[in-house]
N, C-alpha and C positions, 0 to 999 in steps of 0.2 A: 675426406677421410682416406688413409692408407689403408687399404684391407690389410687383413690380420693375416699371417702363414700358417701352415703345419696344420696336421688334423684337430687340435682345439679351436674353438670355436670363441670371438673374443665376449671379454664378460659384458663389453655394453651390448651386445647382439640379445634379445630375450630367449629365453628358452622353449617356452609355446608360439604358436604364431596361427592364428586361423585361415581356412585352405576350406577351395572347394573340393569334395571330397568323395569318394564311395565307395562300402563297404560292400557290392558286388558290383556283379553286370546286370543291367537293364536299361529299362527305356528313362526317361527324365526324373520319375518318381526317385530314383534311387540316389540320385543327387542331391546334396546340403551341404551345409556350411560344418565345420566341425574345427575343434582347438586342438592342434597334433605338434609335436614336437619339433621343433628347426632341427633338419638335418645340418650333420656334421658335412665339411666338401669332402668329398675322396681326395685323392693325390691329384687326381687331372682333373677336378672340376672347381669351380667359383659357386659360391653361396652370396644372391642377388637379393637385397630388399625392392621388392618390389614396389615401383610409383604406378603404375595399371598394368592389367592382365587384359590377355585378350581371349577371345573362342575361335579357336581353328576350325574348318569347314569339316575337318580328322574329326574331332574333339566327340563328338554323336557315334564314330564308330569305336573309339577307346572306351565309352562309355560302356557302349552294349556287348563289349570283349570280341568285335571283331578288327582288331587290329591293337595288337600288344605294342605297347611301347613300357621300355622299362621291366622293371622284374612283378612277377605273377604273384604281388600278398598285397594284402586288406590292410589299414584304408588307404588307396588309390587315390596320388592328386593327381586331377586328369587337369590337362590346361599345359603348355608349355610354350606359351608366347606372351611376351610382357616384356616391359622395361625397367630400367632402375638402376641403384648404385651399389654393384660390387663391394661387399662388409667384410668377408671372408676366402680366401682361397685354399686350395692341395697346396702341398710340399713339390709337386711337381709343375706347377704354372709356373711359367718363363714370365710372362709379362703382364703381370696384375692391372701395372697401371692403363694398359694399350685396351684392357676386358672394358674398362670401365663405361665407353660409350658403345659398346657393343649391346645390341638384343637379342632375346635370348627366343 
């Protein structure tokens, strides 16, 4: 599949997508599964279907809010290691096709 360009987002992509997720900081309890909406990519980023996700050794401290990554609003998908096939891109990615065996 060619990723799609520009900030829309293409119509076979779904529109929800389920994500681990949490609506504050804490310890493990505050973590679940929840249905949130597929982000649109910015200019400089790729929108990746993920084939697995991983837990960073980080991941426990995102959780408990001592270590920000990303901007500071509710609900939080914490997790930022996975692999998969590139669907979407920014208007500003050079080389979609080169993202494609890239992890993320």
């Amino acid at each position: 599949m060619t990723p799609s360009r520009g900030a829309a987002v293409q119509e076979s992509i779904p529109k929800r997508m389920k994500a681990a997720v949490i609506d504050r900081y804490g310890g493990p309890e505050v973590l679940h599964v929840a249905t949130i909406p597929v982000p649109e990519p910015k200019a400089d980023e790729a929108l990746i279907h993920l084939a697995s996700a991983g837990v960073g050794v980080w991941d426990p401290e995102v959780r408990a809010g001592e270590w920000e990554i990303g901007e500071r609003r509710f609900p939080k998908v914490i997790g930022s290691d996975g692999a998969g096939e590139v669907v979407a891109v920014g208007s500003r990615v050079k080389e979609p096709e080169a993202a494609k065996g890239v992890n993320t």
